[in-house]
C-alpha positions as CSV (number, residue, x, y, z in Angstrom):
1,X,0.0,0.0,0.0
2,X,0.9,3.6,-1.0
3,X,0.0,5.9,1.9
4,X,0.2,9.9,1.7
5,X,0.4,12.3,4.7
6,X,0.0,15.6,4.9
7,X,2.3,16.1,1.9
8,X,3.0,19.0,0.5
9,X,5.7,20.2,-2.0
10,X,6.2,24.9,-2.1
11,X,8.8,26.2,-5.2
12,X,9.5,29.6,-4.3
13,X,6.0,30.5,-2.3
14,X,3.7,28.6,-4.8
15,X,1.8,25.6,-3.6
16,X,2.2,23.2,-6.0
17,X,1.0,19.8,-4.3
18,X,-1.3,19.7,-1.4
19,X,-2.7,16.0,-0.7
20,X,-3.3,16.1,3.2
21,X,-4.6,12.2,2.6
22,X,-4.4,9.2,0.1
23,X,-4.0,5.7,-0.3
24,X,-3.1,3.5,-2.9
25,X,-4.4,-0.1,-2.1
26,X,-2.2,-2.8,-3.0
27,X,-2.8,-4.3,-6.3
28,X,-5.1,-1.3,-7.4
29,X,-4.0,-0.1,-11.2
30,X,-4.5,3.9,-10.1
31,X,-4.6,6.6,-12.6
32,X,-3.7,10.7,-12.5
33,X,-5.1,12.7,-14.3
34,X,-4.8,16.4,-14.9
35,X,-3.7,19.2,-16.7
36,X,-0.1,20.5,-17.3
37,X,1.1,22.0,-13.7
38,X,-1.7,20.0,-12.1
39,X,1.3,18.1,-9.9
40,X,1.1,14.5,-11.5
41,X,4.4,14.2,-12.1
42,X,5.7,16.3,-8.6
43,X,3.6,13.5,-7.0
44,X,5.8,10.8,-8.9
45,X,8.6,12.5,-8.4
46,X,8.1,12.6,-4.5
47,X,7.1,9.1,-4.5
48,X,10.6,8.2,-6.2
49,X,12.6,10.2,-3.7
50,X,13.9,12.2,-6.6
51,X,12.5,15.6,-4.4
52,X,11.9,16.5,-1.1
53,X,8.7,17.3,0.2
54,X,7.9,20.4,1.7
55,X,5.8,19.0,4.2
56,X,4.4,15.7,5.3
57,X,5.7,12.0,3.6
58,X,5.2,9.2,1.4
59,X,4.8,5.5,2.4
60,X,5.7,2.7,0.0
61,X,4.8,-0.7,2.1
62,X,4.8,0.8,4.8
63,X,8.8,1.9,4.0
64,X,8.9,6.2,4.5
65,X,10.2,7.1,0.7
66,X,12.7,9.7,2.1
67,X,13.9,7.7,5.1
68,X,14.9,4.6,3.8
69,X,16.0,3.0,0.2
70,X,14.3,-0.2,1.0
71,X,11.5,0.2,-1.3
72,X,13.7,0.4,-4.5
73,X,14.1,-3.5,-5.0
74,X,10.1,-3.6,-5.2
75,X,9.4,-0.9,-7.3
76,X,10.3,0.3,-11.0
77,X,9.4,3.9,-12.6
78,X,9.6,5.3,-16.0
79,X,8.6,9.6,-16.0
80,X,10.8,10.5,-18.8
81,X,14.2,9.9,-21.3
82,X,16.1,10.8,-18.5
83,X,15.7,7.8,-17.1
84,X,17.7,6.2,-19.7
85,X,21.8,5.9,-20.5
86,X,22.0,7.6,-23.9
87,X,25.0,5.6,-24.6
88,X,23.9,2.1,-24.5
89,X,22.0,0.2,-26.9
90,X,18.9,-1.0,-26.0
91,X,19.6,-4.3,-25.4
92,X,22.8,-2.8,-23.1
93,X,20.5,-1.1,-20.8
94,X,18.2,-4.0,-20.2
95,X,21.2,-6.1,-19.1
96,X,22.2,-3.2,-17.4
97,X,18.7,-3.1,-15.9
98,X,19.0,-6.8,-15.2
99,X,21.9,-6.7,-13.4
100,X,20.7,-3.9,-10.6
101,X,17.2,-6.3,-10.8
102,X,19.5,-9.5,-10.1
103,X,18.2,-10.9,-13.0
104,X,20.3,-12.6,-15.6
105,X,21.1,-12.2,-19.3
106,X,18.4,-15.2,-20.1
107,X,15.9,-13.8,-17.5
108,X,15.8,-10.7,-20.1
109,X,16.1,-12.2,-23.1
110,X,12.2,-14.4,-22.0
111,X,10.9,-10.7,-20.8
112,X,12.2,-9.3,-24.5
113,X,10.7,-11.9,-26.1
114,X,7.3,-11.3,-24.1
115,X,7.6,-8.0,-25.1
116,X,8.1,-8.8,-29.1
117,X,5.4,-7.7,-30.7
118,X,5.5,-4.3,-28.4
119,X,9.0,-3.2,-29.8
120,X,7.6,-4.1,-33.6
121,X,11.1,-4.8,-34.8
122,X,12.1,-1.3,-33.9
123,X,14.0,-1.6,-30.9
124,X,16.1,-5.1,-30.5
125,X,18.9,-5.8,-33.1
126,X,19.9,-2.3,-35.0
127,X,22.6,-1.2,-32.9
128,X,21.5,1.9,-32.6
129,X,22.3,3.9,-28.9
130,X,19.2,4.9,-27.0
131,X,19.8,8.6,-27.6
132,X,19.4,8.2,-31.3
133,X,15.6,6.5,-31.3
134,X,12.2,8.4,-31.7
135,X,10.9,9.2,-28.5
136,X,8.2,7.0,-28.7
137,X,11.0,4.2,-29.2
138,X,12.6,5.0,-26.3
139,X,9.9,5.3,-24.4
140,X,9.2,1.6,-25.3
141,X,12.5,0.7,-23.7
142,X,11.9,2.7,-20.7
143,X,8.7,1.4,-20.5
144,X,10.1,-2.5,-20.8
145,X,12.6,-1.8,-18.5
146,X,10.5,-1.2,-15.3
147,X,9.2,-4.6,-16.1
148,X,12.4,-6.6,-15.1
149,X,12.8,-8.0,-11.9
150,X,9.1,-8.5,-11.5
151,X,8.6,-5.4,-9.2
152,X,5.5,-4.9,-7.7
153,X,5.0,-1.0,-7.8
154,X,5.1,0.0,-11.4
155,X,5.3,3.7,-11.8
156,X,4.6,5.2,-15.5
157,X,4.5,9.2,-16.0
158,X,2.4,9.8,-19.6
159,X,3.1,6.7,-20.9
160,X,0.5,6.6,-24.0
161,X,2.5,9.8,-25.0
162,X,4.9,9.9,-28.4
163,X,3.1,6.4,-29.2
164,X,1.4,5.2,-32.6
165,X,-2.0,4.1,-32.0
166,X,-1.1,0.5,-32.5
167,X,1.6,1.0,-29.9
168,X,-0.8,3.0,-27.2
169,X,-3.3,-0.5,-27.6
170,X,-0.4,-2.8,-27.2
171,X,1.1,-1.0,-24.0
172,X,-2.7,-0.8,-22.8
173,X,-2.9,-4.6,-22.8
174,X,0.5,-4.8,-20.9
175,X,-0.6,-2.7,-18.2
176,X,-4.2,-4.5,-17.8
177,X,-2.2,-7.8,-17.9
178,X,0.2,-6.1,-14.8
179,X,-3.3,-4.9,-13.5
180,X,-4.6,-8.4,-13.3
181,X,-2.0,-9.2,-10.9
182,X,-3.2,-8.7,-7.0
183,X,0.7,-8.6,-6.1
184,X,1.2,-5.6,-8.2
185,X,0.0,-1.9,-7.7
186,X,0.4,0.4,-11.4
187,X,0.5,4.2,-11.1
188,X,-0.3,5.7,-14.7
189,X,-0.2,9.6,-15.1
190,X,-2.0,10.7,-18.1
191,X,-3.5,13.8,-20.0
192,X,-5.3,11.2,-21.9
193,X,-8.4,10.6,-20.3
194,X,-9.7,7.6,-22.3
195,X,-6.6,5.4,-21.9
196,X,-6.2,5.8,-18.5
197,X,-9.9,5.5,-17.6
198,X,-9.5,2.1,-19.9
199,X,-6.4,1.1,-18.1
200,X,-7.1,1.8,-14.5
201,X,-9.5,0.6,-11.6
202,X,-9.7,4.0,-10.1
203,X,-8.9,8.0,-11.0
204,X,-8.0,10.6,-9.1
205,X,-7.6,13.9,-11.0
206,X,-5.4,16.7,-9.7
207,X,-6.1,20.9,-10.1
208,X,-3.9,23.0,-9.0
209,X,-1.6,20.4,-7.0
210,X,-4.8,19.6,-5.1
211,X,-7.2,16.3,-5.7
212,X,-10.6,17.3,-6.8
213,X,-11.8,13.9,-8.2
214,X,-11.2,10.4,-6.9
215,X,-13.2,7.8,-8.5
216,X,-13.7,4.4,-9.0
217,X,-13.7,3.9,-12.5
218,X,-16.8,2.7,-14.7
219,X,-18.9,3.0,-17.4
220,X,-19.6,6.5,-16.7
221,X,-15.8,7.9,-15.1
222,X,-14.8,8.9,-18.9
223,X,-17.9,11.4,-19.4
224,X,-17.6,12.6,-15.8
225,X,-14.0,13.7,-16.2
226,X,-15.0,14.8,-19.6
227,X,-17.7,17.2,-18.0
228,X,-15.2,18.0,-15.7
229,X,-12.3,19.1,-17.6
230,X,-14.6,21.0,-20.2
231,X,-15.4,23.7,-17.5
């Protein structure tokens, strides 16, 4: 379980997270929605220990984000390029990925292969460093990469972004596949509405740095947020 308290994150005066409460259930795939400066990726970004909040604190399994490292082994994140060692091939960083996972070169290789048809012969094989592929390709690798090592948070910051369609349905089956999985909570940020909503057992949308929706998801979430956002 996820657990927020009292957390708040201030730049320079401005506000721009303010969640006094949440919880993220364990095996819950949990979408954010909102629009640019909303805080969806400030959230992730405090979850990950990659800022400091301002006030309050995050709980991953009951492990305080900023207090300890013991929730890396358990939990994978892709948010942007960044994430990724321009240098290396693709198949370079997955070993390389392995090898922080403790996962060997043949525990990849059956993830790659999974993975084929997601990577449509664009990814494995060409040689080509990671700073030289189309973002959506590289966001394919990042994506793949959180995968090894079986973690069971999964973190993905606009993932349907820079994709084809055919690639946005692929990764949707991949993360109702993870979703499917008790063991295994899945945090998706999105501006795109529909996708997450079709992805994700619950949305909470963010304004402002503040949660003013948090809904479990059905046949009517995607008109509601609809609604809401036209305002």
């Amino acid at each position: 379980m996820i657990q927020v308290n009292q957390l708040s994150k201030i730049y320079n005066g401005t506000t721009v997270l303010n969640i006094p409460n949440l919880e993220i259930p364990k095996g819950q795939s949990f979408g954010l929605v909102g629009n640019n400066g909303a805080g969806k990726t400030t959230f992730f970004s405090l979850l990950l220990d990659l800022i400091q909040p301002t006030t309050g604190s995050l709980t991953n399994n009951e492990i305080k984000v900023n207090n300890s490292e013991d929730w890396k082994p358990f939990t994978a994140a892709f948010l942007d390029e960044s994430f990724l060692i321009g240098y290396l091939t693709a198949e370079e960083y997955f070993y390389f990925i392995g090898d922080i996972r403790g996962q060997n070169k043949a525990d990849v290789n059956a993830l790659l292969a999974k993975h084929e048809e997601f990577f449509n012969d664009e990814i494995l094989g060409n040689k080509k460093y990671l700073r030289d592929l189309s973002k959506g390709n590289q966001k394919k690798v990042g994506i793949i990469a959180t995968l090894i090592g079986n973690p069971k948070v999964v973190i993905l910051d606009e993932p349907f972004a820079n994709l084809d369609p055919t690639t946005v349905s692929r990764l949707k089956k991949i993360i109702k596949e993870l979703a499917e999985n008790p063991d295994i909570t899945v945090l998706v940020s999105s501006h795109d509405l529909q996708h997450t909503v079709e992805v994700c057992d619950r949305i909470v949308a963010l304004n402002k740095g503040e949660i003013v929706k948090d809904i479990v998801t059905s046949a009517e979430t995607l008109k509601e947020l609809e609604a809401f956002f036209a305002v």
